[in-house]
N, C-alpha and C positions, 0 to 999 in steps of 0.2 A: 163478621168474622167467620171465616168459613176451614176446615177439615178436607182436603180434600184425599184420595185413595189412589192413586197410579196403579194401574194392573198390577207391577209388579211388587209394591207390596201387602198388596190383598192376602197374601200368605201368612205372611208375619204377624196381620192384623186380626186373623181368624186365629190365630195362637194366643194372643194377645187376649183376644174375647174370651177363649176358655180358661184361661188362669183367672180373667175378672169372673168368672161364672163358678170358680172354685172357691174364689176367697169371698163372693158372694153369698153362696153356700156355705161355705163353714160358717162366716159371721151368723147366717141365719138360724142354722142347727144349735150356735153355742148360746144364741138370746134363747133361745126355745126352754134350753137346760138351764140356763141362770136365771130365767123370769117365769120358769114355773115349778124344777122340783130342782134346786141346788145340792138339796140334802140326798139325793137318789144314792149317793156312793154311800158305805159305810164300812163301819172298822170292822166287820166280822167276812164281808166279802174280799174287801184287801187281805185279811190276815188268811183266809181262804186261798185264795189263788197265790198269793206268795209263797205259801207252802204247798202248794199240790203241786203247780208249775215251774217252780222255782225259776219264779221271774220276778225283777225291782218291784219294789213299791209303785213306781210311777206308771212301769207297765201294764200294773194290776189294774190302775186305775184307768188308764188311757181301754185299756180292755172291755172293763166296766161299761166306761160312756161310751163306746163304741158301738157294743151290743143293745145298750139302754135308746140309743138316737139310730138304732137300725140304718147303722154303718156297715155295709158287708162290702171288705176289701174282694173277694171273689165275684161280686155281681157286675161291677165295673171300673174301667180302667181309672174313672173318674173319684167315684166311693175310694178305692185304692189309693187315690195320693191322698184322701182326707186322712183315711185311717193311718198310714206310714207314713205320712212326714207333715200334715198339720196337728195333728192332735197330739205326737210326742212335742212339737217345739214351739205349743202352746201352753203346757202345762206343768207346774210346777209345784213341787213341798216348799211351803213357808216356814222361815224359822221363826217363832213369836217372840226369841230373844229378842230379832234382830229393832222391832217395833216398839214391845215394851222398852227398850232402853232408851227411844226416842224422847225426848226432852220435854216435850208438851206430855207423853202420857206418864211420866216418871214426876213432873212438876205442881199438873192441877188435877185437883179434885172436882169432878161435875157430880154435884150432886141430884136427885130425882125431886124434880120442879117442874112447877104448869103455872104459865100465865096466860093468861087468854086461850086460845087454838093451838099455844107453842107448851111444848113438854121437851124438857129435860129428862133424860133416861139413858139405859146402857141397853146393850145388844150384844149377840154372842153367835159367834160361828163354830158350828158343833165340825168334830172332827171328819174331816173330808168331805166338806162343803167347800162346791168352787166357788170363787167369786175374782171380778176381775181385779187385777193388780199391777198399772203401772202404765207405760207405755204401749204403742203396737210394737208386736216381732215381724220384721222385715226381715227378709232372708230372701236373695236371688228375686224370683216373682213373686214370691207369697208376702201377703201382709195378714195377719192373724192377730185376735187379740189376745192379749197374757191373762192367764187364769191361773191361778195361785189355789192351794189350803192346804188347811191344817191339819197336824196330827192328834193334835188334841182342844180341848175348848179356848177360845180364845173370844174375850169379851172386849167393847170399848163403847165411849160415850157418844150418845145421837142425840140432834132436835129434831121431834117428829110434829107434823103438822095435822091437826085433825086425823089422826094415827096414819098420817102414812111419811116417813124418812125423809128428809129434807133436807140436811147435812150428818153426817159423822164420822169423826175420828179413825177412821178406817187404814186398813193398809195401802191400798189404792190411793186415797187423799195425799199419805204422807211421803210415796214413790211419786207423783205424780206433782206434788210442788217442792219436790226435792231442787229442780235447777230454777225455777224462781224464787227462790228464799235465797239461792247461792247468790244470784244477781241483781237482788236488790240491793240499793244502794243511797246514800244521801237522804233526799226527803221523797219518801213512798207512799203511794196514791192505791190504793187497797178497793175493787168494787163489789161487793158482797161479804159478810160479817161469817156467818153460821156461828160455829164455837170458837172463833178466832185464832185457827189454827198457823194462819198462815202474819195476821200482826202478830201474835209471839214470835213467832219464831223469827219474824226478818226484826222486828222490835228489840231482838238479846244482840244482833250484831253492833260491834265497835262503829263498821263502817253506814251503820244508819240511824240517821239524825232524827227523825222524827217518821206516824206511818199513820194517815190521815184514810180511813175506811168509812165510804159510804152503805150506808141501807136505811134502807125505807122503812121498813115496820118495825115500827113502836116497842111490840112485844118481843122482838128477837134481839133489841139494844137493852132494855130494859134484865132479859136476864142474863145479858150479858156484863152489864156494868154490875148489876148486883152479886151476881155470885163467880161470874169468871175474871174482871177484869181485877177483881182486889187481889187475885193471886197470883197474877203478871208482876215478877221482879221488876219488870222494865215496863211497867204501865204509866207512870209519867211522858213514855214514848207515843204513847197513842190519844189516837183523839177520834171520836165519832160523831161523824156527820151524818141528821138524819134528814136522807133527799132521794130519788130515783138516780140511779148511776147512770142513765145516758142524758137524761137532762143536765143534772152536776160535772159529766164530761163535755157537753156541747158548749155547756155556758159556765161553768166555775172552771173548770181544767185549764183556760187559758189565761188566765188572772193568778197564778199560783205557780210557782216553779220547782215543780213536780223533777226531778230527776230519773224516778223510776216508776211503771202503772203496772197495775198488775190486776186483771179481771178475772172473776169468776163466779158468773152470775147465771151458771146452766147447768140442767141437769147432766143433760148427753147431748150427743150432735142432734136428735132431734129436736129440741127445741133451743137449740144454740146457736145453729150458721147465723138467723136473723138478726140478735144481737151482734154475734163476734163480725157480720160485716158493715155491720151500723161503726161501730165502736172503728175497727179499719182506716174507714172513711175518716174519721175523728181523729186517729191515730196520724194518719199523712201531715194534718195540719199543728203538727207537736213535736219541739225538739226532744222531751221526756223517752226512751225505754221504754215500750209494752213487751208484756205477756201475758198469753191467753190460756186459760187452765185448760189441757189435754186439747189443745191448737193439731197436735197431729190427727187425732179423733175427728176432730171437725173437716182439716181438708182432707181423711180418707173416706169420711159420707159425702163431700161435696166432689170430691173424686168421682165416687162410684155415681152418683147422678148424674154425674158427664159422660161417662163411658155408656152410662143405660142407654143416653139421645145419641151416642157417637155408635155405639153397637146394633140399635135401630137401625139407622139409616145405613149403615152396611150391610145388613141382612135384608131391608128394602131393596136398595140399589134405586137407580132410578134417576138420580139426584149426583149430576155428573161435576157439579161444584162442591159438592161436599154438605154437610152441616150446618146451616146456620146457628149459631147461638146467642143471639144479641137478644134473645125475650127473656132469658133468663136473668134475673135478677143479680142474685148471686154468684152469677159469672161475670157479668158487667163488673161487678163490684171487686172480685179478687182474680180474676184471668191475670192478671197481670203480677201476681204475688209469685216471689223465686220459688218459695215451698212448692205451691199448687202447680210447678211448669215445672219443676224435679216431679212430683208423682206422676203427669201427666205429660209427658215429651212429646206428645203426638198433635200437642196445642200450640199451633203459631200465632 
């Protein structure tokens, strides 16, 4: 399968390369902020600049991290569309009503528990802490991730692993399986447990009959059944299955008439694509409904991996066929998905 370039759209396609080399850039600047100092903004700088500037909140803060990620809209034309129209329509004030009122965090009590390597505990995001929340924002060319926080402390329950976060009840979690909970349906097929945020919540609908969750470790079912499942209203609905989720989908998923699947066995797209195109492949041979947790996440890093080898070889030249792509795995595997040929048009 090959890309190929006609002269005359060589134009469009060097346009093309710099909005991928913007949203490249910004994804890269905001992991930098959220995976090493979240907490950089604070309440006394915001309340600072809203009063001396008399500028929004969000501006304060868009200011903030602007100056903080040595963003200078004056240096270039590039820095400039980061600072003026990604970083205002990335980021957001959360409201903590809108979460605490969520059903799972109004319903169960997690208490602080360790079994084995797994602990039970809570976490708190201090006021104007980013963290991300929800989907990507698509707007015209740009794709950016959503960054959300708070104005004041906002706490919720995690399972940590040998102290480092493994699942939790987060806002992100609960925007981001907001539409497969709406579409589960019938008898559902659940691959990964954490705090079982997502069997309650499709487990309270009328229209689902039972909701059958694999995982594998012992320790993660274990305080699960003990201390979260007795206070599932609707825990007669569920049932736990302890097996590997690609195995239990190769070989038990077609023996059982699943109506709906619903995976979510990764952290982030890095170590997801592998799975979610394992599971794919799996998926072709089943009449059941899947969905993949933060499926957009995944083909906009398998996106950008394809534009890195397609923006190559245009900057090469040389190569009067175009691109080949057939080594890549992962293209083999989802080239042919509607998503991944909407973000990427330029794939025949």
């Amino acid at each position: 399968m090959t890309l190929s370039l006609p002269p005359h759209e060589r134009a469009a396609f060097a346009a093309l390369c710099e909005t991928e080399i913007c949203n490249r850039q910004f994804f890269a600047v905001l992991a930098h902020y959220l995976s090493n100092f979240p907490r950089l903004v604070s309440s006394d700088m915001i309340a600072e600049l809203t009063r001396d500037c008399g500028v929004t909140e969000n501006e304060a803060f868009c200011a903030v991290l602007a100056a903080a990620l040595d963003l200078d809209e004056d240096r270039s034309e590039r820095e400039a569309r980061l600072v003026r129209r990604y970083l205002p329509s990335c980021l957001r004030a959360a409201d903590p009503a809108v979460y605490r009122a969520d059903p799972y965090f109004k319903n169960i009590r997690v208490p602080h528990r360790r079994i084995g390597e797994w602990l039970l505990t809570e976490e708190t995001y201090v006021p104007y802490e980013g963290f991300v929340c929800g989907h990507l924002v698509k707007a015209a060319d740009m794709i950016v991730p959503p960054v959300a926080y708070f104005t004041e402390e906002f706490s919720f329950p995690a399972v940590m692993q040998n102290g480092v976060e493994w699942m939790a009840i987060k806002p992100n979690e609960i925007e981001t399986m907001r539409a497969p909970v709406t579409r589960a349906n019938g008898h559902v097929l659940a691959a990964g447990l954490g705090l079982g945020y997502f069997a309650y919540m499709a487990a309270r609908k009328e229209n689902v009959k039972s909701v059958t969750v694999v995982e594998r470790d012992p320790s993660v079912i274990s305080l699960f059944e003990s201390e979260l499942l007795p206070q599932f209203e609707c825990h007669n609905k569920i049932r736990i299955v302890r097996a590997d989720a690609i195995d239990y989908f190769e070989y038990e998923l077609p023996k059982h008439p699943y109506d709906y699947v619903f995976a979510d066995l990764w952290h982030d797209a890095s170590d997801g694509l592998p799975l979610y195109a394992r599971l794919r492949r799996i998926e072709d041979t089943q009449k059941a409904s899947f969905d993949y947790w933060v499926e957009d996440m995944l083909l906009s890093h398998l996106h950008a991996e394809l534009f890195c080898e397609l923006e190559k070889a245009y900057r090469e030249g040389g190569r009067a066929d175009g691109i080949h792509l057939s080594d890549m795995t992962a293209v083999r595997t989802l080239l042919g998905d509607p998503a991944l040929r909407a973000m990427a048009p330029a794939l025949a």
